[in-house]
C-alpha positions in Angstrom: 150.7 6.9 115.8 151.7 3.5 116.0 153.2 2.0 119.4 157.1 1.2 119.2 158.2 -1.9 120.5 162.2 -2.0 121.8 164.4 -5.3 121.9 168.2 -6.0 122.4 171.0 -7.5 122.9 174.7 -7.7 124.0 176.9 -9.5 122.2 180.9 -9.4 123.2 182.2 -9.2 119.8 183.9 -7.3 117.3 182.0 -4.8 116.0 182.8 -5.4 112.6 182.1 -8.9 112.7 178.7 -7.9 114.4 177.6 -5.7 111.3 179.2 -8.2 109.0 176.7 -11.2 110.1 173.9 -8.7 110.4 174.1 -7.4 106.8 175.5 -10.0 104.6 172.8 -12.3 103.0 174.6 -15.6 103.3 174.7 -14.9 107.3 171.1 -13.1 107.2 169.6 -16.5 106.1 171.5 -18.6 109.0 169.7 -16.2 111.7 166.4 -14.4 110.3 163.6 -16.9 111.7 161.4 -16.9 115.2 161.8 -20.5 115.8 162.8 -23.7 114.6 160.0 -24.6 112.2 160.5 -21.1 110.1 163.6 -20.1 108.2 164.7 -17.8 105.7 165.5 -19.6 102.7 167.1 -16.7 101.0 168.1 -12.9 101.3 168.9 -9.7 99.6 170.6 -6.5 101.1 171.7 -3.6 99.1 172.8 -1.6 102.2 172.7 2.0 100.9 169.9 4.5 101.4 167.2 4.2 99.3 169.0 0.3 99.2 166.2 -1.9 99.9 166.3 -5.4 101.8 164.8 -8.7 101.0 164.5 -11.1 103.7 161.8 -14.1 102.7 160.7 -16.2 105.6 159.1 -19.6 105.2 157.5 -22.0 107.4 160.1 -25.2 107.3 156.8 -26.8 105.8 156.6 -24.5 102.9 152.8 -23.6 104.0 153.4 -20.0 105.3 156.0 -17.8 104.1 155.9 -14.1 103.0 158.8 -11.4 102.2 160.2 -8.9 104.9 161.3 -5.8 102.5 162.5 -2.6 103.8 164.0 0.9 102.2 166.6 1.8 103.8 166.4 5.5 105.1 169.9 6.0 106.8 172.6 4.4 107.9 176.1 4.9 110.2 178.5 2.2 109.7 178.8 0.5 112.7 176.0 2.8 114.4 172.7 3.0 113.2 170.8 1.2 110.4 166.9 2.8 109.4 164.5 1.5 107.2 160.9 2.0 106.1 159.0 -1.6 106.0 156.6 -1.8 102.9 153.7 -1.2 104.7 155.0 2.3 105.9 156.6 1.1 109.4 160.0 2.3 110.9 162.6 0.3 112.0 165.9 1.6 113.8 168.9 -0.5 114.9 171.6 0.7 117.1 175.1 -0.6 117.7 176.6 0.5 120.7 179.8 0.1 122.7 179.6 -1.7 126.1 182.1 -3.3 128.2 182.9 -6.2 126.2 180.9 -6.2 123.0 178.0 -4.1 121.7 174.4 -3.7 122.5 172.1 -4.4 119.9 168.7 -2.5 119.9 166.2 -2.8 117.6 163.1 -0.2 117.8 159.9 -0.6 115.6 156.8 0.3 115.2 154.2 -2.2 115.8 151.7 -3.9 113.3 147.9 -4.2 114.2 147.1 -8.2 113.2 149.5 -9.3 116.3 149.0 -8.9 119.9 152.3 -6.4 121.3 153.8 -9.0 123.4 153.5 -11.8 120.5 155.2 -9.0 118.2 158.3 -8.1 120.9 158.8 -12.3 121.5 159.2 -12.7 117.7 161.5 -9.9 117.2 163.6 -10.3 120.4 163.7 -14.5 119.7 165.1 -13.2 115.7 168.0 -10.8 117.8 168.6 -13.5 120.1 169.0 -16.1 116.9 171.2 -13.2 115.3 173.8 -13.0 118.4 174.0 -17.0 118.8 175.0 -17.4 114.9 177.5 -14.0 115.9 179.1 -16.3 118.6 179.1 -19.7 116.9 180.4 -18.8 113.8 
């Protein structure tokens, strides 16, 4: 069994706005990198189960890149999105209520090449990317 790895966020917006930035492509590409020298040049999302996403990330260079494609499993409208990553891992997001906003929580399982800690930075600096394009925009 694979170790799951947990990040979130709060974000005090609507929540439609919230799942609006999070699955529309044109918004996906403004948010979906690590740090400032990756990005994600482009992005598909056909938000359905058995939908799949398309999320290709790039070095701003252009040396390193590779596509982040899941299959959607289940989804709840402003609730829960699952998916199934290609190489077999689960992903869950939650959208929750708080006072204010809604908490954003991302659990999934952890890949072997990285170190657990390097895996939870990446993901939690993509979610904190995610809410500061939420609140800008």
């Amino acid at each position: 069994m694979k170790p799951k790895i947990t990040v979130e966020t709060i974000i005090n917006a609507p929540i439609d706005k919230i799942w609006k930035y999070w699955n529309e492509p044109e918004h996906i590409t403004k948010w979906a990198h690590a740090s400032d020298d990756w990005h994600a040049p482009r992005a598909t999302n056909d938000l359905v189960v058995g939908g799949k996403s398309n999320i290709r990330m790039e070095s701003t260079d252009g040396v390193h890149g590779f596509d982040l494609i899941g299959e959607y499993t289940a989804i709840t409208e402003h609730k829960l999105i699952e998916y199934t990553l290609e190489d077999g891992r689960t992903v869950e997001i939650h959208f929750n209520p708080v006072e204010g906003g809604y908490r954003v929580t991302e659990i999934f399982e952890a890949e072997s090449e990285n170190s657990l800690d390097m895996q939870k930075s990446g993901w939690q600096a993509i979610l904190d990317n995610f809410k500061k394009h939420v609140l800008e925009a």
